[in-house]
N, C-alpha and C positions, 0 to 999 in steps of 0.2 A: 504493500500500500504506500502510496506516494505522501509527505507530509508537504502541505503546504503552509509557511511561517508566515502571521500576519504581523505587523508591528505598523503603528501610526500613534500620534497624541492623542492623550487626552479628548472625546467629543470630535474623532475624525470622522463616522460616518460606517464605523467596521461593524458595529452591530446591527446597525440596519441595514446595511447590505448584506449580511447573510441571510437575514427573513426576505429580502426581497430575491436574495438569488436562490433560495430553499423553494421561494413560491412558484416565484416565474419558470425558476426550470424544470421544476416534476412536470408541467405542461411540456415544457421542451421549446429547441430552438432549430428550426431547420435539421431534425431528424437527431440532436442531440438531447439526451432527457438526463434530468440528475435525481438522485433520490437519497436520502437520509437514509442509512442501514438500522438506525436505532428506533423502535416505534417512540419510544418515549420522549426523543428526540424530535421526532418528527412534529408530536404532538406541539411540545417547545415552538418551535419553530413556526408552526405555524399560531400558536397563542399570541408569540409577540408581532406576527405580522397582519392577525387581526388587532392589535393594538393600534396598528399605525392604518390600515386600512378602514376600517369599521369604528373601533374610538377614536381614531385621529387624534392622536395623542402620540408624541414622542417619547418611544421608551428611555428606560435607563442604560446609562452605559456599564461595560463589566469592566472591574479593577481584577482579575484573577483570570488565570489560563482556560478559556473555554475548547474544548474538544470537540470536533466534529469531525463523524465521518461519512463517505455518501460513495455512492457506485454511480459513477458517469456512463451510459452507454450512448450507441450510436446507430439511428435505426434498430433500435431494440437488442444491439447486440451488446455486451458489456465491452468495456473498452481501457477503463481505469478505473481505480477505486481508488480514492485519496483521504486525506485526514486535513480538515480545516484545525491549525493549532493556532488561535490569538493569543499573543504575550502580554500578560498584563498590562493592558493599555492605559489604563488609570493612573501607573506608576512615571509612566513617559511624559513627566508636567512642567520639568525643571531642571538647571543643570546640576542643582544641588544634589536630589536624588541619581547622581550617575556614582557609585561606590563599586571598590573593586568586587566585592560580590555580586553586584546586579550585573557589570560587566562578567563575568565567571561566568552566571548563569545565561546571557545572552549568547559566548562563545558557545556554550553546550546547546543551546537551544536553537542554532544555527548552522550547528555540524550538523544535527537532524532531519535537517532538511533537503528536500527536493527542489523547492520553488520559494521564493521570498515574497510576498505583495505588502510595498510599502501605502499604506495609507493617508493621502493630503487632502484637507479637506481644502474645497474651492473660496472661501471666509477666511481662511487663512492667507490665500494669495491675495482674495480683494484688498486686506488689510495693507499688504506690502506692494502693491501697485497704488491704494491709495495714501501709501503712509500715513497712515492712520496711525493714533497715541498707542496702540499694542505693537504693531509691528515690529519692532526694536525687542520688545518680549519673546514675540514670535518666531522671529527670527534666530535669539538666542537658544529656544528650546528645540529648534529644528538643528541646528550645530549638536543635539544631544546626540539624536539619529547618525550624523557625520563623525564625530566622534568612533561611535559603535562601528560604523562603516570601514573606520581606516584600521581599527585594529589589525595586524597584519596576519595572521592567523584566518579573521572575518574577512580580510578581501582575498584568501587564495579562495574561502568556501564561496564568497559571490561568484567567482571567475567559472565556477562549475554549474552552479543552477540559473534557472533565466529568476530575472527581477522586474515585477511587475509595479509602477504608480500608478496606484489610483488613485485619481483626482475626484472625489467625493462631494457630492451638492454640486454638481456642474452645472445646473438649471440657476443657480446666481450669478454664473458669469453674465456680463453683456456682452452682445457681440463686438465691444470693440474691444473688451477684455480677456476674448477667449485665445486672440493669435502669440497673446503675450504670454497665453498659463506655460507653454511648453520653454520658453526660456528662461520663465519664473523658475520652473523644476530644474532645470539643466543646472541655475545660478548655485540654486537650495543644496542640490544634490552633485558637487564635482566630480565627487568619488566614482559616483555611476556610471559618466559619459566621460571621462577621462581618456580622448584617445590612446588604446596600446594597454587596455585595462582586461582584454580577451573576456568583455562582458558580455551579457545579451538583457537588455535592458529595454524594456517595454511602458510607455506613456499612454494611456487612455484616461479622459475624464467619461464618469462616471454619476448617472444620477435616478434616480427612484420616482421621481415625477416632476413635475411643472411647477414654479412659483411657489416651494417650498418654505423658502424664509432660510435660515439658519441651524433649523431645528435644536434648538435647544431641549434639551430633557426636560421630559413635564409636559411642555408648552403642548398648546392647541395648533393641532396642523391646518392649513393653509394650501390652498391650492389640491392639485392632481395629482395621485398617485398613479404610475404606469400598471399596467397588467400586462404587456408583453416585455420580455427582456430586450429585445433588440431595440425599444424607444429609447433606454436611456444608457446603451451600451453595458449591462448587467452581467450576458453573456460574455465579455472580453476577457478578464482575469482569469476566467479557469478556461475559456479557450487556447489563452495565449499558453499554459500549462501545459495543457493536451497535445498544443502542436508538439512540443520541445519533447513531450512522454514519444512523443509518437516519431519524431525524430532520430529518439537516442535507440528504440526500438529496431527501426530499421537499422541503422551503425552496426548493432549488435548481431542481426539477421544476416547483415552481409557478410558481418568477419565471419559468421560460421559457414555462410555459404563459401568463401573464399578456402577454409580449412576442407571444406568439402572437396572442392576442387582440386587443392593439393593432394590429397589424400586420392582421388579418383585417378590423378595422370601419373600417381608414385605404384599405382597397381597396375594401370596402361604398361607403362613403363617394363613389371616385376613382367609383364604377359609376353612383352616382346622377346623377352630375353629367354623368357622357359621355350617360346618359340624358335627359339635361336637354337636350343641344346638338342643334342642328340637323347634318347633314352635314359641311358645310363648318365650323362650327367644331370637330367631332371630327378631320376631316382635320388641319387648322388644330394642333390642341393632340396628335393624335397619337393621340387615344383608338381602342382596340379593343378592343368591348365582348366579344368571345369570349374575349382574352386574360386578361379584368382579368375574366372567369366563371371562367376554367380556376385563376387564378391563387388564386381566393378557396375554392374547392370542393378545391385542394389545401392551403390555409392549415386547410379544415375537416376534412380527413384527419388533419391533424399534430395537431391541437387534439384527436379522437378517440384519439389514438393515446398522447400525451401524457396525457390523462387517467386511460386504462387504465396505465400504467406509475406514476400516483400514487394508484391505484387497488390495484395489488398491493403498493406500497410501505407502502401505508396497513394492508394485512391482513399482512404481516409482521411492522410495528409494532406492530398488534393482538396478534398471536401473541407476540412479544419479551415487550410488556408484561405477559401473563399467566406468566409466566414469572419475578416476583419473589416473594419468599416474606415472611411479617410481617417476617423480620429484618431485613430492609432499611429504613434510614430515610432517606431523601431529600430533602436541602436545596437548594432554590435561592432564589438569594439572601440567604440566610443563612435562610432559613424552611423549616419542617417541611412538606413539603406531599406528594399523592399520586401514583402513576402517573395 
């Protein structure tokens, strides 16, 4: 099972995005469906999403490690099962709170991982695009994240799994403030896009419905909440996931198909040579050439079989990749580049 790490401040938007991507995706998105493994879970999940749906009320946020896990399939077929693990997000408020033990537990909590999704809420860039009297706060608390980032240990684990920002309340941006969010994050986050960092680092804003407000806990909600996930890009963060499972997936299908191969032309090879011999030196060396046919004509089964399994992995892939929308901007290695 795949862990995917969430980490963002205080009030980013991580809670409700998982009631909202609990919801929207048991419906599914273009032939992808997600489902909670845990009934009791499930039941959760969906309790605080009729919170925000039906009392229009913004839940609480969580200060402690919430666990989730769910079976991603594709066209009904399972595909990944991964594990939602949020780190204490309550804790992430101040640089005061950064102690060699919470770093400790960060480094551990980041080796275990598959996939990173860092958390920004969109209130947080308006503030720093309009310099506003927090920003300078804001700012400072977001260096906590950088901080954690440069540990050198934490940047050889980024340089291995992809890292997703989600840009959280994206229905506050204006449109004149939306072309700035992705420079706002590049400024926030060096570490990330650092040419020569052999990252894979993913930007999408992200949002739950219309004319939300800020959502502050408590409060009464405001405006529209989505019911399809592809309105407010919901579907992106564990798509972008999926591509990168399904990626590494094939890598792994081909070195074996590749050992396949070798292994096939080292019998090719053993056949030519018992062909070579007379009798007595196949007695002699032990050759049988019916063995070392059986053995090569089952090497070319596996090698058929193996092709078709990177064969559907490759049309999954296909499929994942059509599945990102312009808002997505995609770096690797600290460069802009395309699916």
């Amino acid at each position: 099972m795949k862990q995917l790490s969430i980490i963002g401040l205080s009030k980013a938007g991580k809670t409700c995005y998982i009631y909202a991507m609990a919801k929207s995706m048991l419906k599914g998105y273009d032939g992808i469906n997600i489902i909670a493994l845990d009934d009791d879970l499930r039941d959760q999940l969906n309790d605080g999403w009729r919170q925000i749906r039906r009392g229009m009320h913004w839940p609480d946020g969580t200060d402690h490690v919430t666990t989730c896990e769910f079976d991603c399939s594709l066209n009904l077929h399972p595909i990944m099962e991964f594990c939602w693990n949020d780190f204490k997000g309550g804790t992430l408020t101040s640089m005061n709170e950064i102690d060699k033990k919470y770093k400790k537990e960060f480094q551990e909590y980041l080796g275990g991982s598959d996939g990173l999704l860092l958390f920004v809420p969109a209130d947080n860039i308006q503030d720093i695009l309009r310099e506003t009297e927090d920003a300078e706060d804001i700012l400072d608390d977001l260096d906590v994240l950088n901080e954690l980032f440069m540990n050198p240990q934490n940047r050889s684990t980024l340089a291995q799994i992809p890292v997703t920002v989600v840009v959280t309340k994206a229905d506050l941006l204006t449109d004149q403030e939306k072309p700035f969010v992705y420079e706002i994050i590049q400024m926030l986050f060096k570490p990330l896009f650092e040419v020569g960092n052999n990252m894979h680092t993913l930007v999408v804003p992200v949002s739950i419905g219309e004319n939300l407000g800020r959502g502050n806990q408590g409060q009464e909600i405001q405006g529209t909440v989505f019911q399809n996930p592809e309105d407010g890009n919901i579907h992106i963060p564990i798509v972008f996931n999926l591509y990168h499972f399904l990626k590494d997936c094939i890598a792994v299908e081909k070195r074996h198909l590749g050992d396949i191969d070798a292994e096939t032309q080292r019998r090719v090879a053993k056949l030519r040579a018992a062909e070579s011999h007379n009798g007595i030196q196949r007695w002699w060396n032990g050759e049988d050439r019916d063995e070392i046919r059986r053995e090569i004509h089952s090497n070319e089964d596996l090698q058929k079989r193996k092709k078709e399994e990177i064969r559907n992995l490759e049309l999954q892939l296909n499929k994942i990749s059509s599945l990102f929308t312009q808002d997505c901007k995609y770096f690797i290695n600290g460069n802009l580049v395309s699916f």
